[in-house]
N, C-alpha and C positions, 0 to 999 in steps of 0.2 A: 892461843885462845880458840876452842873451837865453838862452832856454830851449829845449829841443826835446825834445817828451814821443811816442815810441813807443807807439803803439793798436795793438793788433791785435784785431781785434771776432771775434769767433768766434760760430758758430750756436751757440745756447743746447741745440741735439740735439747737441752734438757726441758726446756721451758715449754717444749710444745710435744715432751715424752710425759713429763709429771705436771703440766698445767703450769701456769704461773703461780699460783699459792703457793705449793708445795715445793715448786725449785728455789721460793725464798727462805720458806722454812728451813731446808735442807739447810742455807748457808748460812742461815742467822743457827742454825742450833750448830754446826762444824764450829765458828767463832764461840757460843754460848759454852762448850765444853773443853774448850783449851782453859787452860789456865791463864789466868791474866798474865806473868809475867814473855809467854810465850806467844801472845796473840799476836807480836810485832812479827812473830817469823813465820806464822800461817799465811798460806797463799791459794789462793783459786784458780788453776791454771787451766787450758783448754785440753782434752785429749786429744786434740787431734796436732798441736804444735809439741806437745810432750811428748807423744808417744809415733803417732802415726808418721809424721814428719821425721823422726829421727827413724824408725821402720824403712822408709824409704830411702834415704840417706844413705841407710846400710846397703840396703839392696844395689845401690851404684857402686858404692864401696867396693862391694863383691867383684867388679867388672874389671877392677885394678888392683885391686888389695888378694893374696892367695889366704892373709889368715883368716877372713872372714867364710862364712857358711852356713848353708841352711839347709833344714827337710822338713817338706811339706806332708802334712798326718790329715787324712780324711779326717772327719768329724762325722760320727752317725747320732745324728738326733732321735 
C-alpha cells in the first residue's frame, strides 16, 4: 500500500521575508488547494532540516564515503 506525503520546506525567515500576512496566506492556501482526501499527508517542513541539513551531511559523507561527490559552478548574476 503505498503512500505519498507532500513537503513543502519553507525558509524558517519566511515570516520576516513576505511579512506575517502573507506567509499565513501562503499556508492556509498550500492546505486550501490539496484535496481533501490528501490534506492528512501535506506537511510544512523547514528548509533548512530538509535540505541544508542533509547538504551538509553529504559534505562529511564525502570525507569517508569515495561514492559521494561534488563540483562547485560560479553563478554570474
Amino acid at each position: 500500500m503505498g503512500r505519498y506525503n507532500l513537503v513543502y520546506s519553507v525558509d524558517p525567515r519566511i515570516q520576516k521575508m513576505l511579512g506575517e500576512d502573507m506567509a499565513s496566506t501562503l499556508i492556509r492556501r498550500i492546505y486550501e488547494f490539496t484535496p481533501g482526501e490528501l490534506s492528512v499527508f501535506v506537511r510544512i517542513g523547514s528548509l533548512y532540516h530538509d535540505c541544508v541539513e542533509t547538504f551538509n551531511q553529504m559534505l562529511e559523507d564525502m570525507q569517508t564515503e569515495s561514492f559521494h561527490s561534488y563540483n562547485l559552478k560560479e553563478i554570474n548574476t
